[in-house]
C-alpha atoms as a printed R data frame, in Angstrom:
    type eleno elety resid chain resno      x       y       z
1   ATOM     1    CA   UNK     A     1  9.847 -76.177 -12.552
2   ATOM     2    CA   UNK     A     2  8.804 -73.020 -13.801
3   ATOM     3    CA   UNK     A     3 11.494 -69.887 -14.545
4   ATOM     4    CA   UNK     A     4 10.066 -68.205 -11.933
5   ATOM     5    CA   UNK     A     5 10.405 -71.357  -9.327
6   ATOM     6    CA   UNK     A     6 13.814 -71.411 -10.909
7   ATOM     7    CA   UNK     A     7 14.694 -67.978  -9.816
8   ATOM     8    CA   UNK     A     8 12.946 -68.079  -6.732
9   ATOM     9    CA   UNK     A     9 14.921 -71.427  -5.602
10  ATOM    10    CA   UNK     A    10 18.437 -68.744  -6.558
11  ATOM    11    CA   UNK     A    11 17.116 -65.557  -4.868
12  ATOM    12    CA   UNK     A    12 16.495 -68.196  -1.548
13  ATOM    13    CA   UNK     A    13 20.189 -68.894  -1.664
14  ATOM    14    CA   UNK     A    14 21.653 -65.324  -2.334
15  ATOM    15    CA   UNK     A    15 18.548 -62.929  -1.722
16  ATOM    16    CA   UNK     A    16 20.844 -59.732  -1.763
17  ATOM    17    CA   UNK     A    17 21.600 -60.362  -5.889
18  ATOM    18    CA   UNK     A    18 19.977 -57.328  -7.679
19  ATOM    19    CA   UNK     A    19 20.271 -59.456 -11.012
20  ATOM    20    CA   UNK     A    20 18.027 -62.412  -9.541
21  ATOM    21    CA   UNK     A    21 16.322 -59.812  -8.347
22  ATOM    22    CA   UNK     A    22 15.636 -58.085 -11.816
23  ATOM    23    CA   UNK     A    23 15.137 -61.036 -13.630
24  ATOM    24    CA   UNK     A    24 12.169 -62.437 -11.179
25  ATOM    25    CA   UNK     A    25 10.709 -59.072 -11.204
26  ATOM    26    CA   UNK     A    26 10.893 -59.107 -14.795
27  ATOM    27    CA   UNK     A    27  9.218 -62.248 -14.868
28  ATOM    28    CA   UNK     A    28  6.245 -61.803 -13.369
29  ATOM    29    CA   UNK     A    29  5.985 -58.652 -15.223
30  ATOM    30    CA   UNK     A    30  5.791 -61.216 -18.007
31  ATOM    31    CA   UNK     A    31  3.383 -63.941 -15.884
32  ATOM    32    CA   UNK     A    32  1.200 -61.168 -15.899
33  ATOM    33    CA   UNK     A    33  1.537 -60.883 -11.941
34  ATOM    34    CA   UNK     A    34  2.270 -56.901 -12.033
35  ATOM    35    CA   UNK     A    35  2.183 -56.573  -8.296
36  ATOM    36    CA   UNK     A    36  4.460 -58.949  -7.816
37  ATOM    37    CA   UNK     A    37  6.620 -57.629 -10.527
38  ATOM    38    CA   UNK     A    38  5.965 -53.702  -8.718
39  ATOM    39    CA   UNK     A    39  6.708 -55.399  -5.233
40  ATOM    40    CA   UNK     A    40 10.105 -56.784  -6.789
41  ATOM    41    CA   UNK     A    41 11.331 -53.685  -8.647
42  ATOM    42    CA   UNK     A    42 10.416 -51.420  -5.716
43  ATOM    43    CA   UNK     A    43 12.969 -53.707  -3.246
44  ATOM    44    CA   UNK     A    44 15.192 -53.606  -5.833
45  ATOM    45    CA   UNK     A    45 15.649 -49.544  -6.130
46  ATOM    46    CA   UNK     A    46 15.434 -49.650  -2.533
47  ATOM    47    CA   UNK     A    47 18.282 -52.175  -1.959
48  ATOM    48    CA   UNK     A    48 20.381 -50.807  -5.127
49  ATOM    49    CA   UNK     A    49 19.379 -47.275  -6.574
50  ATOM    50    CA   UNK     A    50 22.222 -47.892  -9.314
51  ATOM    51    CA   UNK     A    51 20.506 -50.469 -10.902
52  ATOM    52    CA   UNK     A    52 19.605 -48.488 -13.886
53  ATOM    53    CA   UNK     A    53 17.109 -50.713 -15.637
54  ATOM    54    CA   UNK     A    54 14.860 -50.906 -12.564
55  ATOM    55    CA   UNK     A    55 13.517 -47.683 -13.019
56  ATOM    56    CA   UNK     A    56 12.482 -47.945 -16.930
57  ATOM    57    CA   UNK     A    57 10.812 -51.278 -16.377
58  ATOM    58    CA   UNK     A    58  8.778 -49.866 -13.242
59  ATOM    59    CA   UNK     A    59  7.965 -47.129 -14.545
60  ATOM    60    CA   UNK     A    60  6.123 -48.907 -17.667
61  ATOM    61    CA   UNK     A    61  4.395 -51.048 -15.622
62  ATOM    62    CA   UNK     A    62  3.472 -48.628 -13.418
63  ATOM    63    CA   UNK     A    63  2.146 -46.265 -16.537
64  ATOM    64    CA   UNK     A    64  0.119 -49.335 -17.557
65  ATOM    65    CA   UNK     A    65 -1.670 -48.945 -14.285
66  ATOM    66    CA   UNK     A    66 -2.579 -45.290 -14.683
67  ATOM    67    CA   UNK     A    67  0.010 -44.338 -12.176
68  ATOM    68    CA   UNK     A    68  1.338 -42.009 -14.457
69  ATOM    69    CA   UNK     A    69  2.499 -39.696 -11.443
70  ATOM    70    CA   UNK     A    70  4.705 -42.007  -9.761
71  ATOM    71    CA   UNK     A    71  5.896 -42.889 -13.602
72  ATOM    72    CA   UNK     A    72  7.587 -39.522 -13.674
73  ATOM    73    CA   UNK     A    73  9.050 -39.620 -10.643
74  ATOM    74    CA   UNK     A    74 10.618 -42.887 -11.433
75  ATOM    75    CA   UNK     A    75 11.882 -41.767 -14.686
76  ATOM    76    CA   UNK     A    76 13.195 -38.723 -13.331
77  ATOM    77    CA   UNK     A    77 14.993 -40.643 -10.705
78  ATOM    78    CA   UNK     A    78 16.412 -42.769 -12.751
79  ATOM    79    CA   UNK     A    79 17.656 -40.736 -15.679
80  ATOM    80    CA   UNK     A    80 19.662 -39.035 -12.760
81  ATOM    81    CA   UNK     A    81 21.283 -42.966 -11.586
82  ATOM    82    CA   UNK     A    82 21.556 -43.228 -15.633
83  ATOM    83    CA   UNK     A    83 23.344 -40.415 -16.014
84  ATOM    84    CA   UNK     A    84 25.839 -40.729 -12.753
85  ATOM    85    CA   UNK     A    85 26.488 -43.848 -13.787
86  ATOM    86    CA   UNK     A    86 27.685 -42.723 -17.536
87  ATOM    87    CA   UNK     A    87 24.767 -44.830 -19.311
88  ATOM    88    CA   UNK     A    88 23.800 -42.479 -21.984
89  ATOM    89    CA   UNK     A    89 21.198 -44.911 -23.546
90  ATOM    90    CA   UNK     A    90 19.674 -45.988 -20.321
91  ATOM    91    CA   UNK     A    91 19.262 -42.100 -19.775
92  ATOM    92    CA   UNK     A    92 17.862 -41.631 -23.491
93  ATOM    93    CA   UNK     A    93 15.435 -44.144 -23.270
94  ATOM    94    CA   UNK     A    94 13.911 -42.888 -20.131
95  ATOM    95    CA   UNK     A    95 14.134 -39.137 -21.058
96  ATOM    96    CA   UNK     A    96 11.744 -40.389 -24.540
97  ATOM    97    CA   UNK     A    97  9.117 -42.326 -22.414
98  ATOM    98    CA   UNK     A    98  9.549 -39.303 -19.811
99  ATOM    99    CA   UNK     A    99  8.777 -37.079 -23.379
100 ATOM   100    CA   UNK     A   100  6.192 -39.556 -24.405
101 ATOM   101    CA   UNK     A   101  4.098 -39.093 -20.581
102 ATOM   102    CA   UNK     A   102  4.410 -34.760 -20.587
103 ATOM   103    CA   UNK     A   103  3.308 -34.910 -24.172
């Protein structure tokens, strides 16, 4: 059984968990299977706009994809979650790739 099938068979019992559902979307990302991986990280800042990480990790793929529009929006978005939420380097790292797009 694959990681993915692995995470899969958990998201089936609890489908609600934002970490399963990071971790499969960061998966594909990493399977290659970016619409998947797009499909997953947009539920996911849907379901729970506080998880942080979601953004950043969209965003890049999304970038990758010459979507570099919806890339700021995203990284605007979430450096505002980052920075409610007191995560200074979440907000850092997303304010430099935010840099790195207007530059």
């Amino acid at each position: 059984m694959s990681r993915r099938q692995k995470l899969e068979a958990l998201l089936a019992e609890s489908p609600e968990d934002s970490f399963l559902n990071y971790a499969l979307a960061m998966q594909c990302s990493a399977d290659g299977d970016q619409p998947a991986a797009i499909e997953r990280f947009d539920w996911l800042i849907e379901r729970d706009p506080q998880y942080v990480a979601a953004y950043f990790q969209l965003a890049q793929i999304v970038v990758e994809r010459g979507e570099t529009d919806r890339a700021r929006q995203l990284l605007t978005r979430g450096i505002e979650m980052a920075r409610r939420a007191g995560d200074d380097h979440a907000e850092g790292e997303m304010r430099g790739f935010l840099e790195q797009l207007a530059g």
